[in-house]
C-alpha positions in Angstrom: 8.8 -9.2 -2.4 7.7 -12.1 -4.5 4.3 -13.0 -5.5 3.9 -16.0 -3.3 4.3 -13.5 -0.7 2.2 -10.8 -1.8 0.0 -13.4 -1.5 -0.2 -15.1 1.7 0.0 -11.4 3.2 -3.0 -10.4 1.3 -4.6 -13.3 3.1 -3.9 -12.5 6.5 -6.0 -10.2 9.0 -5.0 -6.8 9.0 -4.2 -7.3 12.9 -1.6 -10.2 11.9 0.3 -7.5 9.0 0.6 -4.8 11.6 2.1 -7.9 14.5 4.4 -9.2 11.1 5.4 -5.1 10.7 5.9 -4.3 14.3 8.2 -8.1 14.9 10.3 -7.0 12.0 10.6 -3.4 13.5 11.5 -4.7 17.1 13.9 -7.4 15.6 16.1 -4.7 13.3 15.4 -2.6 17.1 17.8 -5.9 18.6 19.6 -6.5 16.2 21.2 -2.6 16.0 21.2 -2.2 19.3 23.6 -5.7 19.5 25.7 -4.4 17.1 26.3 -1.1 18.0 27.3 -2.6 21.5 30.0 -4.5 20.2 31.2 -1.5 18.0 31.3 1.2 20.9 31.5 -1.2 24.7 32.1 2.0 26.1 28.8 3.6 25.5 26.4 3.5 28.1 22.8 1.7 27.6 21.3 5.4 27.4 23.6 5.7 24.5 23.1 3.0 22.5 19.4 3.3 22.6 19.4 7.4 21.4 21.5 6.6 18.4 19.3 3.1 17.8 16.3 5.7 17.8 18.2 8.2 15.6 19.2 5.8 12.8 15.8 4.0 12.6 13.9 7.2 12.3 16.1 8.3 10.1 17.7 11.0 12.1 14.4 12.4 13.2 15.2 11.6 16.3 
């Protein structure tokens, strides 16, 4: 991350840096979810969502 936006997050209300976290958590959510429907069209929804869950916790899931 660059200074300039170091900076404008330093400036924002701490309830605006946890929305900013929590969009960029939902949107990587999407987006892996998307592409690991197109990798595997034969999983089922249930399946696409536990191994979502598994890869963005890191396998703690």
């Amino acid at each position: 991350m660059d200074d300039a936006m170091v900076e404008v997050l330093r400036r924002k209300e701490p309830w605006e840096r946890i929305a900013i976290g929590f969009d960029m958590w939902s949107s990587a959510w999407d987006m892996l979810a998307s592409l690991l429907s197109g990798l595997h069209p034969e999983w089922s929804e249930e399946q696409v969502r536990r191994e979502v869950a598994r890869r963005m916790s890191h396998g703690a899931v």
